[in-house]
Jmol script that loads the backbone (N, CA, C; Angstrom):
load data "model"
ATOM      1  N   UNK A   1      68.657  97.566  80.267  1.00  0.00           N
ATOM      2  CA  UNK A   1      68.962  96.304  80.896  1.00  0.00           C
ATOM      3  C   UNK A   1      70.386  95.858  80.589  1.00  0.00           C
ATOM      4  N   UNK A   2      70.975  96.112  79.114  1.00  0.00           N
ATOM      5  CA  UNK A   2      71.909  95.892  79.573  1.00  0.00           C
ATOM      6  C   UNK A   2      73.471  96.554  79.682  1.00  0.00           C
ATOM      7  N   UNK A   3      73.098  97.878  80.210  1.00  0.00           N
ATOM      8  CA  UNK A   3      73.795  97.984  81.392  1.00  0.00           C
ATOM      9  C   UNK A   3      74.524  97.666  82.099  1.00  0.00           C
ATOM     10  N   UNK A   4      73.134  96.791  83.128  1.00  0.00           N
ATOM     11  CA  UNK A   4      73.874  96.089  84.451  1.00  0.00           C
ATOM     12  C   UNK A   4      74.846  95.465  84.424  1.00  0.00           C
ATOM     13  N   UNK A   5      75.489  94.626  83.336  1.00  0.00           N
ATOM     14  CA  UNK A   5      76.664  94.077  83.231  1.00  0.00           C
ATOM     15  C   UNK A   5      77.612  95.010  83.030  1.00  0.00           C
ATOM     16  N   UNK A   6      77.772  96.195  82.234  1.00  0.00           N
ATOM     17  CA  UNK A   6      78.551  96.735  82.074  1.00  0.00           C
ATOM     18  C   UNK A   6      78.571  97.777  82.980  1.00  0.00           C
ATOM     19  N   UNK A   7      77.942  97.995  83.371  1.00  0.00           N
ATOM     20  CA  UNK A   7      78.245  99.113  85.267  1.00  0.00           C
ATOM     21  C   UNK A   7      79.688  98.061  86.238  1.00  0.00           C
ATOM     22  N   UNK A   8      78.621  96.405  86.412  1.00  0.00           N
ATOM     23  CA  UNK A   8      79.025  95.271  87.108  1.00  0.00           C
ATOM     24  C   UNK A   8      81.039  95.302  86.544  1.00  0.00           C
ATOM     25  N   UNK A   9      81.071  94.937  85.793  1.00  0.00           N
ATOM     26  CA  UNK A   9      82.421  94.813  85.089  1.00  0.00           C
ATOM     27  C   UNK A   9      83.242  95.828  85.305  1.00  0.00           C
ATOM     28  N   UNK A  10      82.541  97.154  84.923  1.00  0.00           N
ATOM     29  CA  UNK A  10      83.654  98.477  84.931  1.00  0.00           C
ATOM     30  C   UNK A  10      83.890  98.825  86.259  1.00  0.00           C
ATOM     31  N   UNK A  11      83.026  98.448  87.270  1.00  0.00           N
ATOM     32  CA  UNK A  11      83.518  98.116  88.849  1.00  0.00           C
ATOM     33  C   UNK A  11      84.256  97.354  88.745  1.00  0.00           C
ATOM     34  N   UNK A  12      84.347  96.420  88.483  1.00  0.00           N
ATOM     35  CA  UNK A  12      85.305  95.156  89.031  1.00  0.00           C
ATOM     36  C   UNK A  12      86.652  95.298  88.273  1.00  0.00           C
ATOM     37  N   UNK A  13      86.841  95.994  87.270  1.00  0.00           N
ATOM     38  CA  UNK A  13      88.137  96.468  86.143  1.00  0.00           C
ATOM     39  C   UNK A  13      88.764  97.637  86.658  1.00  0.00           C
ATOM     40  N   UNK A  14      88.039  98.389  87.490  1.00  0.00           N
ATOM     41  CA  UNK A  14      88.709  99.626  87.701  1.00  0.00           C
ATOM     42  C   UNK A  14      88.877  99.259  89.401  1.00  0.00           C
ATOM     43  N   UNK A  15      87.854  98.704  90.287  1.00  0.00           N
ATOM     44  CA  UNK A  15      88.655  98.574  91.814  1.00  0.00           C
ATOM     45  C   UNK A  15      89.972  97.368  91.270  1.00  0.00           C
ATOM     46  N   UNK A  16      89.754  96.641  90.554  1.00  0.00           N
ATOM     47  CA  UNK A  16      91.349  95.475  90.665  1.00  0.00           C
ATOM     48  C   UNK A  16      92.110  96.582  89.896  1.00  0.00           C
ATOM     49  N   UNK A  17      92.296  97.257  89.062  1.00  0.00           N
ATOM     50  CA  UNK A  17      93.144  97.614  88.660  1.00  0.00           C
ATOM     51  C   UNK A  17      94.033  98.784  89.634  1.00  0.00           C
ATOM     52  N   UNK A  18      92.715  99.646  89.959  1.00  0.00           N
ATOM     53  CA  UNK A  18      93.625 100.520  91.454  1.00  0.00           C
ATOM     54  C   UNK A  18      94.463 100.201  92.229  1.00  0.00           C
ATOM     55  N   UNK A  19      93.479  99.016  93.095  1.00  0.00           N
ATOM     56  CA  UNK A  19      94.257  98.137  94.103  1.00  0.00           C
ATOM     57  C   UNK A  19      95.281  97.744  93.332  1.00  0.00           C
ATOM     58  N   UNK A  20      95.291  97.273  92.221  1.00  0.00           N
ATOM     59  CA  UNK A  20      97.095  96.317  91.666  1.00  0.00           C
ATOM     60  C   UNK A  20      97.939  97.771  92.000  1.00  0.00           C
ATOM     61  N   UNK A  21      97.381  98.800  91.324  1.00  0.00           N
ATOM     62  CA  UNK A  21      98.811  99.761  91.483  1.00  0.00           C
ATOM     63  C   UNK A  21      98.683 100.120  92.665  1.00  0.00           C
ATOM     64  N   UNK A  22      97.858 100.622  94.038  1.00  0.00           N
ATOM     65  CA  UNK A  22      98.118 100.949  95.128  1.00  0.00           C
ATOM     66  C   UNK A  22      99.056  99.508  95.564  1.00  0.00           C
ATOM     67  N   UNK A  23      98.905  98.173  95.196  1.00  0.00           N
ATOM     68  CA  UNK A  23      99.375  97.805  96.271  1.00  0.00           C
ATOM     69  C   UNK A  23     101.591  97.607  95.789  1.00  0.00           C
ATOM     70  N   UNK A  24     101.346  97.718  94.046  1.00  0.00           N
ATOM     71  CA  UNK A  24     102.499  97.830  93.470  1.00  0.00           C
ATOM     72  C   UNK A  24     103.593  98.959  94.098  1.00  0.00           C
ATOM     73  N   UNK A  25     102.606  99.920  94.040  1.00  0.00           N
ATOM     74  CA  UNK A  25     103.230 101.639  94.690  1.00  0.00           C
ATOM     75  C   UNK A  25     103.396 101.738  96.310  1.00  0.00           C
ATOM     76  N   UNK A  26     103.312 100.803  97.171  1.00  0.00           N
ATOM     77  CA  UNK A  26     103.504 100.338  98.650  1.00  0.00           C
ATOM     78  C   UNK A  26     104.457  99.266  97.882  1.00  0.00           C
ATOM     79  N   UNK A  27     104.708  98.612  97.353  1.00  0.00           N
ATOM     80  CA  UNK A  27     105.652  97.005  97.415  1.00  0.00           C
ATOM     81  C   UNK A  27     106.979  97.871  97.356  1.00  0.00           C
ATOM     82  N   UNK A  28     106.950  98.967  96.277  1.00  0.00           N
ATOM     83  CA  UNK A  28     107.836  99.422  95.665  1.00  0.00           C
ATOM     84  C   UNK A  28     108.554 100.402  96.530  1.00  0.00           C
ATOM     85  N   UNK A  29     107.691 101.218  97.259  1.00  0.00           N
ATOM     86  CA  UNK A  29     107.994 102.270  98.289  1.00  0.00           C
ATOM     87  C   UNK A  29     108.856 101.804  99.639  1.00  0.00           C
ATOM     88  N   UNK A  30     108.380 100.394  99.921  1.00  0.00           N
ATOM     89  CA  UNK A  30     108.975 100.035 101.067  1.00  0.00           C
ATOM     90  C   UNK A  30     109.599  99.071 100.904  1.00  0.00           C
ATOM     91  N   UNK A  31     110.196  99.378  99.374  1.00  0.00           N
ATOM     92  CA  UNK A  31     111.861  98.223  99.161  1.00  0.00           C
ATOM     93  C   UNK A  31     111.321  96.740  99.066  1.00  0.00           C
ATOM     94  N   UNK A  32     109.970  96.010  99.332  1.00  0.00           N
ATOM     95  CA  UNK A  32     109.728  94.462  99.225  1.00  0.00           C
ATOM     96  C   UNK A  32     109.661  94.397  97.952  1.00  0.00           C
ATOM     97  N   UNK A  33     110.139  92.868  97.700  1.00  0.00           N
ATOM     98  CA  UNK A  33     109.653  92.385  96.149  1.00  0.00           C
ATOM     99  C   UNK A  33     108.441  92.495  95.669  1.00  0.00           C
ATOM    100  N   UNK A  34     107.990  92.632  94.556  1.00  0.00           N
ATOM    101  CA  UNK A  34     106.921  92.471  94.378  1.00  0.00           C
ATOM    102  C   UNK A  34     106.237  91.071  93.980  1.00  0.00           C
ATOM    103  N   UNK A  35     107.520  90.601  93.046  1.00  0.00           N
ATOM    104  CA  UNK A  35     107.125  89.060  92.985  1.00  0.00           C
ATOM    105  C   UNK A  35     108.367  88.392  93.277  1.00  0.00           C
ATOM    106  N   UNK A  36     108.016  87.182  93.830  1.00  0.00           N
ATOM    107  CA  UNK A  36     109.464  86.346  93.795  1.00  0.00           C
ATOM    108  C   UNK A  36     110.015  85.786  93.174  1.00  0.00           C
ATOM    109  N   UNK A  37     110.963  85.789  92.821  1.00  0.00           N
ATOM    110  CA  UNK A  37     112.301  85.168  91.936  1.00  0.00           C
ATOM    111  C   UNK A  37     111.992  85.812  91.027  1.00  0.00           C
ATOM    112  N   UNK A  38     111.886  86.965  90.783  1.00  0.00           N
ATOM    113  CA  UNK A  38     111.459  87.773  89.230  1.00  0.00           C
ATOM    114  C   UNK A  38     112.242  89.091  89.581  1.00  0.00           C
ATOM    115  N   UNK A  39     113.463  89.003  88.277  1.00  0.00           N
ATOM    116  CA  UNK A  39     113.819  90.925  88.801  1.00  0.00           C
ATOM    117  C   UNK A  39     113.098  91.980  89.399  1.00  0.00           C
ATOM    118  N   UNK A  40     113.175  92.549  90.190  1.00  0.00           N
ATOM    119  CA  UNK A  40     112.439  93.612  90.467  1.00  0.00           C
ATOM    120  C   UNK A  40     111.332  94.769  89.600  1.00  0.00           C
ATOM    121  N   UNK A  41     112.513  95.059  88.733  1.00  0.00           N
ATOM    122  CA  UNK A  41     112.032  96.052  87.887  1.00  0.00           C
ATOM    123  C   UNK A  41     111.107  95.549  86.740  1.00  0.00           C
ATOM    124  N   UNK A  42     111.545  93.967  86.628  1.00  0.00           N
ATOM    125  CA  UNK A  42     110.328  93.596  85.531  1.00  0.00           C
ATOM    126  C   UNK A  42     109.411  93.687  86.332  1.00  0.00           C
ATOM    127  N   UNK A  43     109.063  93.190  87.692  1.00  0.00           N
ATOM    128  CA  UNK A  43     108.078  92.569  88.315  1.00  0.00           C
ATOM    129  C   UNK A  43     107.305  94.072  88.479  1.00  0.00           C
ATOM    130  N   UNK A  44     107.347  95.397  88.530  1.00  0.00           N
ATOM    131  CA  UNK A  44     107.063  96.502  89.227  1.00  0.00           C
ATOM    132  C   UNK A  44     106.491  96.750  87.667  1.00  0.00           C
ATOM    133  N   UNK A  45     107.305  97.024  86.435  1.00  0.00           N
ATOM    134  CA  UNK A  45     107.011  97.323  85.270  1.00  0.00           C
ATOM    135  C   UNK A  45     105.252  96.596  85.017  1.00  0.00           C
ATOM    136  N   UNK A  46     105.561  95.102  84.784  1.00  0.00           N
ATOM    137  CA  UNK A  46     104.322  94.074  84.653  1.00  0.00           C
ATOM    138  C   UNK A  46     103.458  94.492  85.565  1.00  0.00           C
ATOM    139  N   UNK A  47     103.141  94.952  86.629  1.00  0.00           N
ATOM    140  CA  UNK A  47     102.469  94.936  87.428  1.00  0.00           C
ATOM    141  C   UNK A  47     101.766  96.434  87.310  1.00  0.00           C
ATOM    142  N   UNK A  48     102.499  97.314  87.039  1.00  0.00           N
ATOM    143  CA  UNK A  48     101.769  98.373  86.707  1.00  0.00           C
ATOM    144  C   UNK A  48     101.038  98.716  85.418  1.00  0.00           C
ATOM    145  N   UNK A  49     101.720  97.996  84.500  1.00  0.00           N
ATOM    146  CA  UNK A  49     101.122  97.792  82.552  1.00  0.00           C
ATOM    147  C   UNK A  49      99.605  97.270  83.593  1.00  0.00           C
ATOM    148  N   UNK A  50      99.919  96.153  83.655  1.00  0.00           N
ATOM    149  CA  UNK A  50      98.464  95.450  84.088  1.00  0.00           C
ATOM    150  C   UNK A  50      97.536  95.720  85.038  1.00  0.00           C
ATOM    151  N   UNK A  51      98.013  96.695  85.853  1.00  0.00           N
ATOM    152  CA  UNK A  51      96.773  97.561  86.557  1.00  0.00           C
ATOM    153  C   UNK A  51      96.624  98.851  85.893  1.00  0.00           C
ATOM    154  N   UNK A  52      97.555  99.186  85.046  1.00  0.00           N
ATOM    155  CA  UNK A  52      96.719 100.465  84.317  1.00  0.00           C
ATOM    156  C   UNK A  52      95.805  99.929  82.947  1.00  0.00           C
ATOM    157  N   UNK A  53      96.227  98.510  82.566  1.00  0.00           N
ATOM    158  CA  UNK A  53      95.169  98.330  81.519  1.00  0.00           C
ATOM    159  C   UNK A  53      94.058  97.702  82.443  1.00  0.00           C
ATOM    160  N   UNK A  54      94.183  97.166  82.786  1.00  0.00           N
ATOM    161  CA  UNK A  54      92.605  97.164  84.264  1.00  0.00           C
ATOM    162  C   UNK A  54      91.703  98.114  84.287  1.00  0.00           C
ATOM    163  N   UNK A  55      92.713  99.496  84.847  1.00  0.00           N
ATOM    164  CA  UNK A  55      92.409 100.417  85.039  1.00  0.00           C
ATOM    165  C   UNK A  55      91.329 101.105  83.639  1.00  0.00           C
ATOM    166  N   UNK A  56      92.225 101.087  82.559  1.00  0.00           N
ATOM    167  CA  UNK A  56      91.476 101.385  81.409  1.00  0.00           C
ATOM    168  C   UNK A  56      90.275 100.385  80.626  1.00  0.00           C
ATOM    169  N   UNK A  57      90.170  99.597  81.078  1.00  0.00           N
ATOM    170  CA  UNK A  57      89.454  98.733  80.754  1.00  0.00           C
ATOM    171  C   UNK A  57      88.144  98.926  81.403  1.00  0.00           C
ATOM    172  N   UNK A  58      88.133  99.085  82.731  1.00  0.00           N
ATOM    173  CA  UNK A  58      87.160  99.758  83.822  1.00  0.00           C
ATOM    174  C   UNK A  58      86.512 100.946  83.517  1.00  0.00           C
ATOM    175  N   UNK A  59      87.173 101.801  83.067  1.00  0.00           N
ATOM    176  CA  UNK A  59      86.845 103.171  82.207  1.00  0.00           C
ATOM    177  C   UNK A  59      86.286 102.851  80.933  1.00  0.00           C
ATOM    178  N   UNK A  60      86.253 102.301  80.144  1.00  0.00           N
ATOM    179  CA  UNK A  60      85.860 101.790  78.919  1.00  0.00           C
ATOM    180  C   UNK A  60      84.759 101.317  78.962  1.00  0.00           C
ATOM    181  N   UNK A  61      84.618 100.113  79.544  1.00  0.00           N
ATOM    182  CA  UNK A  61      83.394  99.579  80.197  1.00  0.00           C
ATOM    183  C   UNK A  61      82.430 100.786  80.847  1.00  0.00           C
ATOM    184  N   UNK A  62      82.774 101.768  81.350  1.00  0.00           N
ATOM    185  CA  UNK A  62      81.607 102.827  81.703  1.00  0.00           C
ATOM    186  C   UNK A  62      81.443 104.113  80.398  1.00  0.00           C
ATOM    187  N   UNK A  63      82.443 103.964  79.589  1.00  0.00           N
ATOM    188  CA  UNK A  63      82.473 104.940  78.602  1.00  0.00           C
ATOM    189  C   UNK A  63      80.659 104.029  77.788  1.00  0.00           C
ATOM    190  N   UNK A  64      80.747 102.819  77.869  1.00  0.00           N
ATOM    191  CA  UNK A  64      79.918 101.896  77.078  1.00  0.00           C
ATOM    192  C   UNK A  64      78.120 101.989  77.430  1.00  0.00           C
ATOM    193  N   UNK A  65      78.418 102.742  78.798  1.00  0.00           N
ATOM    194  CA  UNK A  65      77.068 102.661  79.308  1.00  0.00           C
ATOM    195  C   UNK A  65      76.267 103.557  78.238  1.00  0.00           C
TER     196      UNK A  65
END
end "model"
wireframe off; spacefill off
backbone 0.3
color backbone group
């Protein structure tokens, strides 16, 4: 039983974290900012730290099952 939370979570940690870097790796590819008024390269850096710890976090959460 409990599981279900941790199946629930390591879905939801690992699709946001993908999507952050798919949509980081399109912002970046086709020259748009990623955030506004924020250097570029921080904004691309931050954005990928935080969808790969997403990412790992999502994985973790299923390592737990």
């Amino acid at each position: 039983m409990e599981s279900g939370p941790a199946i629930f979570a390591g879905t939801a940690f690992t699709v946001f974290g993908a999507g952050l870097l798919v949509w980081t790796v399109a912002r970046v590819t086709h020259r748009a900012p990623v955030a506004h008024g924020v250097s570029p390269a921080t904004a691309a850096a931050f954005a990928v730290g935080a969808g790969a710890a997403f990412l790992a976090l999502g994985v973790w959460c299923f390592g737990r099952i």
